[in-house]
GUGULO-151134 format. One record per residue (C-alpha): z, y, x; residue number from 0. Coordinates in Angstrom, 1 decimal. Layout:
# GUGULO-151134
+--------+--------+--------+-----+
:      Z :      Y :      X :   i :
+--------+--------+--------+-----+
:      Z :      Y :      X : NUM :
...
+--------+--------+--------+-----+
END
This chain:
# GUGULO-151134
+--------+--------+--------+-----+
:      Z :      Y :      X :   i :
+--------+--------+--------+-----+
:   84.3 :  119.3 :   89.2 :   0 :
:   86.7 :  122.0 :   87.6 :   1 :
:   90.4 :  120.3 :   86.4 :   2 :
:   91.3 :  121.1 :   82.9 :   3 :
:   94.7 :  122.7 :   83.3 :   4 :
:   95.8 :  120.8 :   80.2 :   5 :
:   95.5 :  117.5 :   81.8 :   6 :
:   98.4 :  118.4 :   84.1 :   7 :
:  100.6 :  118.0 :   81.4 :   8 :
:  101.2 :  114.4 :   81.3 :   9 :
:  103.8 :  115.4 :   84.8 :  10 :
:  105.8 :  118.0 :   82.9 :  11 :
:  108.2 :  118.8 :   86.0 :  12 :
:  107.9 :  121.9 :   88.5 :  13 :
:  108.3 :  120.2 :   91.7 :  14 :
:  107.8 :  116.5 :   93.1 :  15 :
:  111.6 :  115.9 :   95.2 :  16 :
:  111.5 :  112.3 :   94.3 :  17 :
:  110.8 :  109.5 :   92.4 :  18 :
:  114.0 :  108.5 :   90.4 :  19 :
:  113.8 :  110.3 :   87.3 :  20 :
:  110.2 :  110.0 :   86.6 :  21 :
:  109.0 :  108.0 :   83.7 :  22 :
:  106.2 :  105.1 :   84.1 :  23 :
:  104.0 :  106.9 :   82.2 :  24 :
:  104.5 :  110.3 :   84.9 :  25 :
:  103.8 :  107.9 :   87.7 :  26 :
:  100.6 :  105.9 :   86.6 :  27 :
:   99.4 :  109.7 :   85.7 :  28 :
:  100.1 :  110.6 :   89.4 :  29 :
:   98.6 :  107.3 :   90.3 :  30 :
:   95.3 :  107.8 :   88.2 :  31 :
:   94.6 :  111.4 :   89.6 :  32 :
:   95.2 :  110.1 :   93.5 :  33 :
:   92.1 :  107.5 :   92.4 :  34 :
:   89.7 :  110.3 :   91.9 :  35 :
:   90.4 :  111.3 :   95.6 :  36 :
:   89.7 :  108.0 :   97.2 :  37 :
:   85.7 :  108.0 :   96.7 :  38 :
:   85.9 :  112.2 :   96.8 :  39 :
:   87.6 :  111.2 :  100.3 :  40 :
:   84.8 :  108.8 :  101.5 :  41 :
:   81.9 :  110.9 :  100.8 :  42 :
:   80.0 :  113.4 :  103.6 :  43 :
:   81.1 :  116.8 :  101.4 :  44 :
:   84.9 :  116.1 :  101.3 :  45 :
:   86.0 :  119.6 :  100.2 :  46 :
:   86.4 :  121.0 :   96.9 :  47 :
:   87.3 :  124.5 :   95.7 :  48 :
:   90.5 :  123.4 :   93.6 :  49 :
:   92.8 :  125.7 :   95.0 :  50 :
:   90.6 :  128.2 :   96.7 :  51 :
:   92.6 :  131.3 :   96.8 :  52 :
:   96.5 :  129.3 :   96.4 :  53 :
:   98.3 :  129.5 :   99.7 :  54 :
:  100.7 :  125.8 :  100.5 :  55 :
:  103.1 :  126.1 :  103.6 :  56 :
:  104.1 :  122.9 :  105.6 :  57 :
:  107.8 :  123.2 :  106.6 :  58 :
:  108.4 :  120.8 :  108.8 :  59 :
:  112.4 :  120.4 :  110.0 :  60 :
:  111.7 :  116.6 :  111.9 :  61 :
:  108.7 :  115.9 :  113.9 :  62 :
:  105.9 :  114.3 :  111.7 :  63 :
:  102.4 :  113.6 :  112.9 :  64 :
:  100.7 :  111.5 :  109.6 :  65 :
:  102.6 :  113.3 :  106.5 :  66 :
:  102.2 :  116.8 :  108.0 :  67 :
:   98.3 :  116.0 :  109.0 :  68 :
:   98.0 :  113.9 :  105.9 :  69 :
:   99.7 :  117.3 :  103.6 :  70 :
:   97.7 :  119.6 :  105.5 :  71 :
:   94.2 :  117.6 :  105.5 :  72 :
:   94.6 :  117.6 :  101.5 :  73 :
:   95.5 :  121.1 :  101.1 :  74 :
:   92.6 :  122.5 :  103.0 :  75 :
:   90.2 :  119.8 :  101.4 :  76 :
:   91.2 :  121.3 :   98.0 :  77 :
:   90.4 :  124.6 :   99.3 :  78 :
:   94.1 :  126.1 :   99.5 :  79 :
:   95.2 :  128.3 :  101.9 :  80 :
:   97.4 :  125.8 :  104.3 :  81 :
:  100.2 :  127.2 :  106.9 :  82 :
:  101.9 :  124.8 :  109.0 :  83 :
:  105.3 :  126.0 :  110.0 :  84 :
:  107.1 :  124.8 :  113.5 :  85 :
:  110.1 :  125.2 :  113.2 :  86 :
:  110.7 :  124.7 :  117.0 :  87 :
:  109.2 :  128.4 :  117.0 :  88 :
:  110.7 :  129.7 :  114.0 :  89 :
:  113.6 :  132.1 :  113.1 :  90 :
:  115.3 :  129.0 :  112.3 :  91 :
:  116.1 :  128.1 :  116.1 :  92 :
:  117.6 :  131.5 :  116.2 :  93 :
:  120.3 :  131.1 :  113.7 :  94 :
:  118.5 :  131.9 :  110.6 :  95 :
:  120.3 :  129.5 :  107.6 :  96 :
:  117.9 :  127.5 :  105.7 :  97 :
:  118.4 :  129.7 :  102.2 :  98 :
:  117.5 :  132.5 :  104.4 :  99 :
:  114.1 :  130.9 :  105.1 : 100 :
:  113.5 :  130.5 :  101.6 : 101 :
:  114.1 :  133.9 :  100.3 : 102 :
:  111.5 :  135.1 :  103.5 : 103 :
:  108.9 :  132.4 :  102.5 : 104 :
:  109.6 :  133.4 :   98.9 : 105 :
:  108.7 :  136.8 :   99.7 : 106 :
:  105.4 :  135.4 :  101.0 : 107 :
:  104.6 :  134.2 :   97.4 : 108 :
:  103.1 :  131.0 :   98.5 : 109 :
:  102.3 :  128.8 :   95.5 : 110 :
:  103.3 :  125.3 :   96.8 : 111 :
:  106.4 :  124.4 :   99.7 : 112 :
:  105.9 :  121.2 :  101.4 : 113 :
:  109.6 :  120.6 :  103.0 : 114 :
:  110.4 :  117.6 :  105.4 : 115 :
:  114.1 :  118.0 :  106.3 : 116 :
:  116.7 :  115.7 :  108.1 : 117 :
:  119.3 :  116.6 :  105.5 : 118 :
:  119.5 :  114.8 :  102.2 : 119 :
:  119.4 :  117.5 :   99.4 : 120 :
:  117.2 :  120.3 :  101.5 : 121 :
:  114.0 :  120.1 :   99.2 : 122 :
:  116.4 :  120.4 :   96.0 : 123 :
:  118.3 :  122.7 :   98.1 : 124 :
:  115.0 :  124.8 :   98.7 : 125 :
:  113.1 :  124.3 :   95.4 : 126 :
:  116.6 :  126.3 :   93.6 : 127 :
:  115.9 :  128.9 :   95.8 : 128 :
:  112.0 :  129.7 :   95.8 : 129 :
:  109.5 :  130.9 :   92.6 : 130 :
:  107.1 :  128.2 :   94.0 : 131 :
:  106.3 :  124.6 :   93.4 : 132 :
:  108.4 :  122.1 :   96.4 : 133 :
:  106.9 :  118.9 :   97.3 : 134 :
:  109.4 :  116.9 :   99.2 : 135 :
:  107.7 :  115.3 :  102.7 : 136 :
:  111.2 :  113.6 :  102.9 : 137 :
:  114.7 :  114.8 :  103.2 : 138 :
:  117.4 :  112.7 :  105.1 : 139 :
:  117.9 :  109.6 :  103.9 : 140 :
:  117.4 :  110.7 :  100.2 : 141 :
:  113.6 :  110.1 :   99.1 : 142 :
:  110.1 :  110.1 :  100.4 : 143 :
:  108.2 :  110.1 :   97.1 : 144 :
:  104.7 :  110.5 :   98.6 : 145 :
:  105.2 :  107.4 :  100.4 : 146 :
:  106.0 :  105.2 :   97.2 : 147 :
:  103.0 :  106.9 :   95.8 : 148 :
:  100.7 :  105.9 :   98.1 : 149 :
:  102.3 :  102.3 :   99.2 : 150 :
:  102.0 :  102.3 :   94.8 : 151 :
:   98.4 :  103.1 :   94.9 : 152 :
:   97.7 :  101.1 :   97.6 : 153 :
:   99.3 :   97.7 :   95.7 : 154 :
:   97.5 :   98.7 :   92.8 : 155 :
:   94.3 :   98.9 :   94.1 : 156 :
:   94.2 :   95.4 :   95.7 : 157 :
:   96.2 :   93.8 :   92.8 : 158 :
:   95.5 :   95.6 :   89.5 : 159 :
:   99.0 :   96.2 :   88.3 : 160 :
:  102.6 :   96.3 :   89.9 : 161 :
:  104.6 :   94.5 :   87.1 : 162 :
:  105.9 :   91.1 :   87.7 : 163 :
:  105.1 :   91.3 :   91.4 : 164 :
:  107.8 :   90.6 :   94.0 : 165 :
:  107.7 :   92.5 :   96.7 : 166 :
:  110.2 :   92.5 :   99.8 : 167 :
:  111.0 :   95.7 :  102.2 : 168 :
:  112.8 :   94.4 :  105.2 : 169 :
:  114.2 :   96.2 :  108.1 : 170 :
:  115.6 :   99.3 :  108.5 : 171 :
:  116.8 :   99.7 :  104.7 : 172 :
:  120.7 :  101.7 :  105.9 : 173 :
:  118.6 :  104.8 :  107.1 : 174 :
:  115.3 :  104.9 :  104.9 : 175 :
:  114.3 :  107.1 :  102.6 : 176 :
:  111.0 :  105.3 :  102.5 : 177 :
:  113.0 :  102.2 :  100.9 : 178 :
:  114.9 :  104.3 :   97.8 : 179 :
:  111.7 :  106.3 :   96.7 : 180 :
:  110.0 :  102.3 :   96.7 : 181 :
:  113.1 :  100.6 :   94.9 : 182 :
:  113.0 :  103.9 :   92.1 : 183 :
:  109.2 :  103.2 :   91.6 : 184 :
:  108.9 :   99.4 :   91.9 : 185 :
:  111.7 :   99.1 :   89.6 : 186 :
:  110.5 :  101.6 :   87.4 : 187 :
:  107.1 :   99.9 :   87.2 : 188 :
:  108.3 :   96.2 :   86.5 : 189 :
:  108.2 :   94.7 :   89.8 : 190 :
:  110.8 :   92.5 :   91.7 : 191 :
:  112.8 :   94.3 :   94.7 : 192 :
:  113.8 :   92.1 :   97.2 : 193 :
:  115.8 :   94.0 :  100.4 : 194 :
:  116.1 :   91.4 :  103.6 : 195 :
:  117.7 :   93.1 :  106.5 : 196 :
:  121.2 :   92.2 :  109.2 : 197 :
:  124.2 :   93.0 :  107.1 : 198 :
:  124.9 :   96.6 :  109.3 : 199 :
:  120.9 :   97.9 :  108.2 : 200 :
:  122.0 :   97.4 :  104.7 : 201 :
:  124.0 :  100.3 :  102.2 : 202 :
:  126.9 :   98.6 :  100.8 : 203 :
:  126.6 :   98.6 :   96.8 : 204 :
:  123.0 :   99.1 :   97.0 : 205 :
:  123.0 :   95.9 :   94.3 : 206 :
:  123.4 :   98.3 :   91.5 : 207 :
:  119.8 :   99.4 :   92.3 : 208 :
:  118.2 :   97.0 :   91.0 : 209 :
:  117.5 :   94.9 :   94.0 : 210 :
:  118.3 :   91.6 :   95.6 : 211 :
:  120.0 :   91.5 :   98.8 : 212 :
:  119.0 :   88.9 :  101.3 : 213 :
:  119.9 :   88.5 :  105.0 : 214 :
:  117.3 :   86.1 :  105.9 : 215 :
:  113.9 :   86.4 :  106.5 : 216 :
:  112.9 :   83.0 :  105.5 : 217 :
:  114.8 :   82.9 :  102.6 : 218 :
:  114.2 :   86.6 :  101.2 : 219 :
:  110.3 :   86.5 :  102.2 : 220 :
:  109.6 :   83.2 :   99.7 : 221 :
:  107.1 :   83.4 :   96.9 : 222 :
:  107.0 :   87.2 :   98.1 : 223 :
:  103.6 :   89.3 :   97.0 : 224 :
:  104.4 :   91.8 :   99.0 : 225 :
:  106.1 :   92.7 :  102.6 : 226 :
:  107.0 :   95.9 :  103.5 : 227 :
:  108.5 :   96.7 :  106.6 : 228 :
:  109.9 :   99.3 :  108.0 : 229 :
:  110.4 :  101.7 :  111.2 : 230 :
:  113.8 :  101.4 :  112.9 : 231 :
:  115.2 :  104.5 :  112.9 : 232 :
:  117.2 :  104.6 :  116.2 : 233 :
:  117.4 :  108.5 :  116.5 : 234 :
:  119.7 :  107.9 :  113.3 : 235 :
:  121.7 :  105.5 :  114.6 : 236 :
:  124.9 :  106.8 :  116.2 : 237 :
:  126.2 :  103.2 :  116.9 : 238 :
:  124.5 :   99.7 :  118.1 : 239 :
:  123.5 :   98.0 :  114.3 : 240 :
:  122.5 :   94.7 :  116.0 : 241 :
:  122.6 :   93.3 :  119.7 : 242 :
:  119.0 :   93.9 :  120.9 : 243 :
:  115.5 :   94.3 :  120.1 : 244 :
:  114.4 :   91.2 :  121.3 : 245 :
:  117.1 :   89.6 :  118.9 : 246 :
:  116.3 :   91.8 :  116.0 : 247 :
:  112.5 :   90.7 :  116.6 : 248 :
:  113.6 :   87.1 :  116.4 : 249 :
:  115.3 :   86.8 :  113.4 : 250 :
:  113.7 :   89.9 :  111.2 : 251 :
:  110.5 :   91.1 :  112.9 : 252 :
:  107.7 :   89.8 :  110.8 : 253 :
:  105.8 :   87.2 :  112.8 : 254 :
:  103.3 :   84.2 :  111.3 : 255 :
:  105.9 :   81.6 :  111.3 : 256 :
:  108.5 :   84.1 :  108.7 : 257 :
:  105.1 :   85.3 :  106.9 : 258 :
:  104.5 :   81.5 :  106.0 : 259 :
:  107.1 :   81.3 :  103.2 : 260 :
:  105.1 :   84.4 :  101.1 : 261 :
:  102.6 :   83.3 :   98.8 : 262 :
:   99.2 :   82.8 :  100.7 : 263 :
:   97.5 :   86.3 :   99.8 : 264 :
:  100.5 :   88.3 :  100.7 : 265 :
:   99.9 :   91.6 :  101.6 : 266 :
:  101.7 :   93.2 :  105.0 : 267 :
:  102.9 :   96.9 :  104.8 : 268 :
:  104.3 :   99.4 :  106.5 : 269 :
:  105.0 :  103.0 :  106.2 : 270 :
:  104.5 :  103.6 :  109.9 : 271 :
:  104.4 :  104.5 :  112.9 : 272 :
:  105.2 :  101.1 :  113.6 : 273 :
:  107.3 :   99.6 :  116.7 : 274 :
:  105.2 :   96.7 :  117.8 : 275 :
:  106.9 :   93.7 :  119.0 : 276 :
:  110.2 :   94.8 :  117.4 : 277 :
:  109.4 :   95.4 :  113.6 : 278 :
:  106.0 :   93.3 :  113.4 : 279 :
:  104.1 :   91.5 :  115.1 : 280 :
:  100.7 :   92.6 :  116.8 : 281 :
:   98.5 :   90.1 :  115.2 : 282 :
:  100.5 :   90.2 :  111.9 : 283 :
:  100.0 :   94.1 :  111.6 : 284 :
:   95.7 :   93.9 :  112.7 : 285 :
:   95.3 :   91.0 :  110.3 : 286 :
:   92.8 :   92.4 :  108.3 : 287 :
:   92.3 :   90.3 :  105.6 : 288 :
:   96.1 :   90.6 :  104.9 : 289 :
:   97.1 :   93.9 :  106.1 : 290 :
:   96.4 :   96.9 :  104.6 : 291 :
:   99.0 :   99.3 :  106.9 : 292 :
:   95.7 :  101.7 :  107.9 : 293 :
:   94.7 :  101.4 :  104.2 : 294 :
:   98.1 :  103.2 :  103.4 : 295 :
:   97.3 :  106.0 :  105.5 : 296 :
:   94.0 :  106.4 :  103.9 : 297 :
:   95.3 :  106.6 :  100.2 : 298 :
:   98.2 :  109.2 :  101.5 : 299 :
:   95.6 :  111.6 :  102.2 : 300 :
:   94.5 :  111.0 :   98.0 : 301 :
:   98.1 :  110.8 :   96.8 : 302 :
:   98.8 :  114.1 :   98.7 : 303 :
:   95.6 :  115.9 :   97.4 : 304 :
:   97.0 :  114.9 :   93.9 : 305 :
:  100.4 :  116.1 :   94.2 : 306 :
:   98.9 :  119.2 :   95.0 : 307 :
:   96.6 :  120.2 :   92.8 : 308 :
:   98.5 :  119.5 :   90.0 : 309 :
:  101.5 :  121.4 :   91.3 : 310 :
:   99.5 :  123.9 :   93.2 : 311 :
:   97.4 :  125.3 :   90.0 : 312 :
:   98.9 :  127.6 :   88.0 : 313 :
:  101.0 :  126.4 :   84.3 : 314 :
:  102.8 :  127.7 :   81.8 : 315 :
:  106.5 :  126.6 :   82.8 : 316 :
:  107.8 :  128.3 :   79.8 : 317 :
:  107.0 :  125.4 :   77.9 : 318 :
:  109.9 :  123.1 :   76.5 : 319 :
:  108.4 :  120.1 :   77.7 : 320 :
:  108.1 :  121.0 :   81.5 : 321 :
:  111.3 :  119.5 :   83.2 : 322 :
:  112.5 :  120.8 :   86.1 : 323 :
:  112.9 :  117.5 :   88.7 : 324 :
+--------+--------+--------+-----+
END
């Protein structure tokens, strides 16, 4: 199957950094082209010739096992050229400053720059810099707008449409970027943002949002459609945000007895890798008629494959109506 070039042009922007910004119409497009990939996915030939002769470089700042495997899976099963950068060996580790390492990759004409950085405005930072598309794999506590994407198409798959649901992400909300590229696109789609975490995990004035702010379980989780939870970021916490694990576990891990209060067919998320016994409970996050956490991973691979073949083939930026996001 050959892509019409033209279709591209329902996401006029020349890189993917993050979610806010982007119309509903821009996301359901993204949306629709990450279906095709789900049954190309599941079939014995998974590989198409897409981007045969494009070149995408992974450059990866944090450690990452699913997003850089999930980016690099979808760039080679498009056909594209796919270099994965470690940065651990790289000139980076010897002083080298990050515009530096975009004017080198730059001269390497690469057509699309997967970034993951633990500094809020690198991809931006990056994609200013470069003559090639930037996808952003998640910088600091900014955005991870592959994530929404795929938690999106995941929803949508099992419920049809994301207006009017009410969905709750609980946990770690201070330090994730996972949580802002969610509250941009849930919002953005029509759904209900609830955020339930201890009063230190959550941003003060994060209200003007969009969201809800609750600081029970029991009380944010009712009538919920949806629960996301997520990761506990301890390598970003300079300070102690609650007592213990075993108390944070008690009163917001997500357990049967909190998961009682959501309507019956809730679904359980999470953006991974998960902390067992601290974030979610074992039997809560293998339930597999409510959870669809491995499901996630699955449609990342789809979401990714999207994002790159309609940044990844060549278009005329010239045009008026291509914004630069």
């Amino acid at each position: 199957m050959t892509t019409d070039v033209s279709d591209l042009s329902a996401y006029p922007h020349r890189h993917l950094l993050g979610i806010e910004g982007l119309f509903p119409h821009e996301i359901s497009f993204l949306l629709d082209r990450s279906e095709t990939y789900v049954d190309q996915n599941r079939m014995d030939d998974k590989k198409k010739s897409t981007l045969r002769g494009r070149t995408i470089i992974n450059l990866f700042f944090e450690n990452s096992t699913r997003t850089r495997t999930s980016f690099e899976l979808a760039g080679k099963r498009l056909g594209a050229d796919v270099i994965n950068m470690s940065v651990a060996s790289s000139s980076i580790k010897k002083g080298e400053t990050l515009i530096d390492t975009a004017m080198t990759l730059n001269a390497m004409h690469p057509d699309v720059l997967v970034v993951r950085h633990p500094d809020s405005g690198a991809a931006k930072l990056l994609s200013e810099k470069v003559n090639c598309a930037v996808v952003s794999g998640g910088d600091g506590s900014h955005e991870h707008p592959t994530q929404a994407l795929l938690d999106a198409l995941t929803i949508r798959r099992r419920r049809g449409d994301l207006a009017g649901l009410q969905v709750a992400i609980c946990g770690d909300v201070l330090h994730s970027r996972v949580a802002r590229s969610n509250i941009h696109l849930l919002n953005t789609m029509g759904a209900r943002v609830r955020l339930i975490a201890p009063r230190t995990l959550i941003p003060a004035g994060i209200e003007h949002m969009g969201v809800e702010v609750f600081y029970d379980m029991t009380e944010g989780l009712k009538d919920c459609d949806i629960v996301m939870m997520l990761r506990l970021q301890k390598e970003r916490m300079q300070t102690s945000f609650f007592p213990s694990v075993r108390e944070y576990f008690h009163f917001f891990g997500l357990d049967y007895e909190k998961l009682s209060v959501t309507k019956p067919d809730a679904l359980i998320m999470h953006p991974g890798p998960m902390n067992r016994g601290i974030e979610i409970d074992s039997e809560v996050a293998d339930d597999y008629g409510r959870s669809v956490i491995r499901e996630q991973v699955e449609m990342g691979v789809a979401v990714r494959m999207a994002c790159l073949e309609i940044l990844g083939l060549p278009r005329d930026l010239s045009d008026s109506t291509v914004r630069d996001l």
